[in-house]
C-alpha positions, 0 to 999 in steps of 0.5 A, spaced: 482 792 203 480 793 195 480 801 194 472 800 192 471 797 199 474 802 202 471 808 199 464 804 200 466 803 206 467 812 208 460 813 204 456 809 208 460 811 214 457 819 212 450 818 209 450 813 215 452 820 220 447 825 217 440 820 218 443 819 225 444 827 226 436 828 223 435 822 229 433 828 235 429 831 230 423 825 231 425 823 238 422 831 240 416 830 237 414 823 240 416 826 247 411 833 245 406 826 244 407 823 250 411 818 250 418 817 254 425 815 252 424 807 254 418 808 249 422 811 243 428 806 244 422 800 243 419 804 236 426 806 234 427 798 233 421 794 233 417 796 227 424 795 223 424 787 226 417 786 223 419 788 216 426 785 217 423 778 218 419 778 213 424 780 207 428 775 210 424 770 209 420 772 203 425 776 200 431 774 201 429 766 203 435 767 207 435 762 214 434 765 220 439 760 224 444 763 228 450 758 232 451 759 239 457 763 239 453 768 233 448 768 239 452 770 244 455 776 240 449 779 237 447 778 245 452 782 247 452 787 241 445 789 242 446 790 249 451 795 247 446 798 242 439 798 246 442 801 252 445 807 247 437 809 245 435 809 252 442 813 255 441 817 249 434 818 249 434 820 256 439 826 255 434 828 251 430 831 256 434 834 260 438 838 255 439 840 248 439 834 243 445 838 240 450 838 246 448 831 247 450 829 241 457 832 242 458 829 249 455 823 246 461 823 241 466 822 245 465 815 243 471 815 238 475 817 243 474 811 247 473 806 241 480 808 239 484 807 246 480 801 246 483 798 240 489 800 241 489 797 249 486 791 245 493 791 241 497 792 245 500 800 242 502 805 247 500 813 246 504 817 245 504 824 248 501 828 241 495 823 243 495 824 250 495 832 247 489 830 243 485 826 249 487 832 253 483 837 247 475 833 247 476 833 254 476 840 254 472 840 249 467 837 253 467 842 259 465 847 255 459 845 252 457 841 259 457 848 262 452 850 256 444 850 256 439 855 254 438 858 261 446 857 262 446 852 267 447 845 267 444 838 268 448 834 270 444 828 270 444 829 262 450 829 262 450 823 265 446 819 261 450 823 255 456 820 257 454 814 259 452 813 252 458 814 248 461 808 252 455 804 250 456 805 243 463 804 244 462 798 246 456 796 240 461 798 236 467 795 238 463 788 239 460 789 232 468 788 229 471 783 233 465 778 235 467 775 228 459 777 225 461 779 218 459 772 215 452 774 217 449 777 211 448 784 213 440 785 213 441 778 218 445 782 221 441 787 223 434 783 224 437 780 230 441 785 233 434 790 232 430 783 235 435 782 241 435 790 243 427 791 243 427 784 247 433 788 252 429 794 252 422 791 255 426 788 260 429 794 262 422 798 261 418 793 266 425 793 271 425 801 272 417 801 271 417 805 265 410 803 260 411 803 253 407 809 250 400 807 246 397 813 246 398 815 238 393 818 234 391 816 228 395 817 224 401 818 229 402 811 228 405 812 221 411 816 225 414 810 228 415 806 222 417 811 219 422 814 223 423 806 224 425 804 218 429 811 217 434 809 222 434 802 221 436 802 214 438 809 213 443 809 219 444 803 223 445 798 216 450 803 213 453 803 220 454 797 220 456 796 214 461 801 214 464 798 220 465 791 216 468 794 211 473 799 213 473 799 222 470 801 228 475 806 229 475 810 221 467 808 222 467 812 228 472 819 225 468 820 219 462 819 223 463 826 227 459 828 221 452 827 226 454 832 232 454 838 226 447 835 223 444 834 229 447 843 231 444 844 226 438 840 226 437 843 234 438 851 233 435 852 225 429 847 226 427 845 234 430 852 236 435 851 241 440 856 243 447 856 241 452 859 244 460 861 243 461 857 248 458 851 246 460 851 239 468 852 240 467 846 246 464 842 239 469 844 235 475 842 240 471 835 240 471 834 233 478 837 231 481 833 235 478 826 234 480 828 227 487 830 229 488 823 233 485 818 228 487 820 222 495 820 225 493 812 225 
């Protein structure tokens, strides 16, 4: 791996973890709109896909063509990667964006067992020690909320999607997709995700919201084409160029982002607790990676 694509790689990794940190910023002013979580996974994707059609087709004169094996991949990778919007989405509702954020970043915990599962490495006890750490972690911001309860639905939704994201991010390394040009890449995994989401929405009867006002409507494409080129394409990106499992540590970046986005500008609450249970999650996830 040449230095220059290594060290692209870390900044599109970090820059990619600040936009998706500012993410439940957006999301809490679409619910005060009235819409659902179904509803701002669709808008997160759908206005990128429109844009990203016509530059490929327009712009970059790229063919849109995929093979068969292509197809599979992007299937199974946007699954990954829509279900991360809805679980995500959802653990919004029911406590604060930053706790969310933080249980959600368990994810490089699981990207880095399963790798190592799919090479065949053995943890060793420093690991287990370091596994043993984001699980406390967890539980410490699991038993914070505003009121000092806990939602356990929530937290579900939370923890479910850092599985997913493993998933997506793991699929994106290994279905052997990087002969895609990237903003190929990212058309179809946005097209094949807004597809999912639909057919998740009409399974659990959950309408799209349409309810925007005037110039509301500006607000999902702009929050679209913010996410989409400014989070998901540097993600990806990164992921390419220097792994899931390095993507996936550098990216600890989006749970401090979103802390601070959700105490200074949604002003939720923060306590002792919570942060050391962030801390305890980061710290070792660091801690854990960086020995590989």
């Amino acid at each position: 791996m040449s230095t220059n694509r290594n060290n692209q790689g870390i900044v599109h990794a970090v820059l990619s973890a600040i936009v998706f940190g500012l993410m439940p910023l957006a999301t809490q002013v679409f619910y005060r709109w009235g819409a659902n979580s179904v509803s701002s996974a669709v808008y997160r994707m759908l206005p990128s896909v429109i844009i990203l059609f016509f530059l490929l087709r327009f712009y970059y004169h790229i063919d849109l063509k995929v093979s068969r094996e292509e197809v599979a991949g992007l299937a199974l990778t946007a699954l990954g990667f829509s279900m991360t919007s809805v679980t995500l989405y959802s653990s919004y509702q029911y406590i604060s964006s930053g706790m969310a954020t933080t249980i959600h970043f368990a994810y490089p915990i699981v990207i880095f067992i399963a790798m190592n599962w799919l090479r065949r490495y053995m943890p060793k006890k420093t690991d287990i020690f370091y596994i043993t750490l984001v699980a406390l972690g967890i539980v410490f911001i699991m038993d914070m909320r505003g009121d000092g309860g806990m939602n356990t639905q929530g937290i579900a939704f939370a923890v479910l999607s850092a599985f997913t994201y493993s998933a997506y991010s793991i699929l994106l390394e290994v279905k052997n997709l990087k002969s895609l040009h990237p903003m190929k890449l990212l058309f179809y995994i946005n097209a094949f995700s807004v597809v999912i989401i639909l057919v998740y929405s009409r399974v659990i009867n959950a309408p799209i919201f349409l309810g925007f006002d005037g110039v509301q409507w500006l607000m999902p494409v702009a929050y679209s084409c913010i996410i989409t080129f400014g989070a998901s394409y540097l993600y990806q990106s990164a992921i390419m160029k220097i792994g899931a499992t390095k993507t996936a540590i550098l990216s600890t970046v989006e749970p401090i982002t979103s802390l601070i986005v959700g105490g200074v500008i949604l002003h939720e609450p923060m306590v002792l607790r919570q942060i050391v249970g962030a801390v305890l999650v980061l710290t070792a996830t660091t801690k854990l990676i960086i020995r590989k």
